[in-house]
C-alpha positions, 0 to 999 in steps of 0.5 A: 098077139099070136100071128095069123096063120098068113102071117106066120107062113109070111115070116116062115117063108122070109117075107113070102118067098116059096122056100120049103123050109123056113131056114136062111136059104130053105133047105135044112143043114143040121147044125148050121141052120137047124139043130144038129139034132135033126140030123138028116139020119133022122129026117123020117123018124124024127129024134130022140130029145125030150125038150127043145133044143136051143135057138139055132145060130143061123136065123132067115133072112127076116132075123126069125130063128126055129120056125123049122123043126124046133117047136110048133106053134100057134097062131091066132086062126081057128082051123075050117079045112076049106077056108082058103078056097073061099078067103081073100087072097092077101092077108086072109084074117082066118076063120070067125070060128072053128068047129067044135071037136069032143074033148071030155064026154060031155065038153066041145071046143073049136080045132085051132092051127099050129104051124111048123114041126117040132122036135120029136116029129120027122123033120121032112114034116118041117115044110112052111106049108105044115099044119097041124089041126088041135082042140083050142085047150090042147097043150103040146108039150112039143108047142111054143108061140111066137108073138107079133105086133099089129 
């Protein structure tokens, strides 16, 4: 299955520590924890690869690799922008269902969350905390997943 939106935050953060960036000791050090792509010259304006690069040689402490800056990817929560206002506090499941955003003229569909940067956006944006709200048919060529077991 994809993660909860709690799960993956959970793994980014090496079993929920407050690490800003989901690397082996939260913070980003190009070419040792992260893709030396993402060299800091480029932290504001991201870089110039058209593909991902391949998995980094410094995983986090839960053995995860590229949960920073490599990709985004999906998990499993329909997006509301207020559920975690209302929701339970440990492993909130996500909202039942998204709100439903125009994609053709005549189509709606729900808005879903991905998580984490990728490689052609800022690296700063690579926080744990990061999101980003897309239609459920969306296809990023910048997106990837990452799957769990229940």
């Amino acid at each position: 299955d994809l993660p909860t939106e709690a799960q993956w935050e959970y793994a980014a953060r090496s079993a929920g520590k407050p690490l800003r960036h989901a690397t082996d000791n939260g913070t980003l050090e190009p070419g040792r924890n992260i893709s030396e792509a993402n060299d800091p010259a480029l932290a504001r304006y991201g870089n110039d690869l058209d593909i991902p690069e391949p998995p980094a040689v410094t995983p986090n402490p839960l053995g995860l690799y590229d949960m920073s800056g490599n990709v985004a990817e999906w998990v499993n929560d329909y997006y509301a922008p207020d559920y975690y206002q209302k929701s339970e506090k440990v492993n909130p499941t996500g909202p039942e269902t998204g709100k439903a955003v125009p994609v053709t003229p005549k189509q709606k569909e729900p808005e879903r969350v991905m998580r984490g940067a990728d490689y052609e956006g800022p690296i700063i944006n690579s926080s744990t905390v990061s999101r980003r709200v897309v239609p459920e048919s969306a296809v990023p060529l910048n997106s990837g997943f990452r799957c769990v077991r229940n």
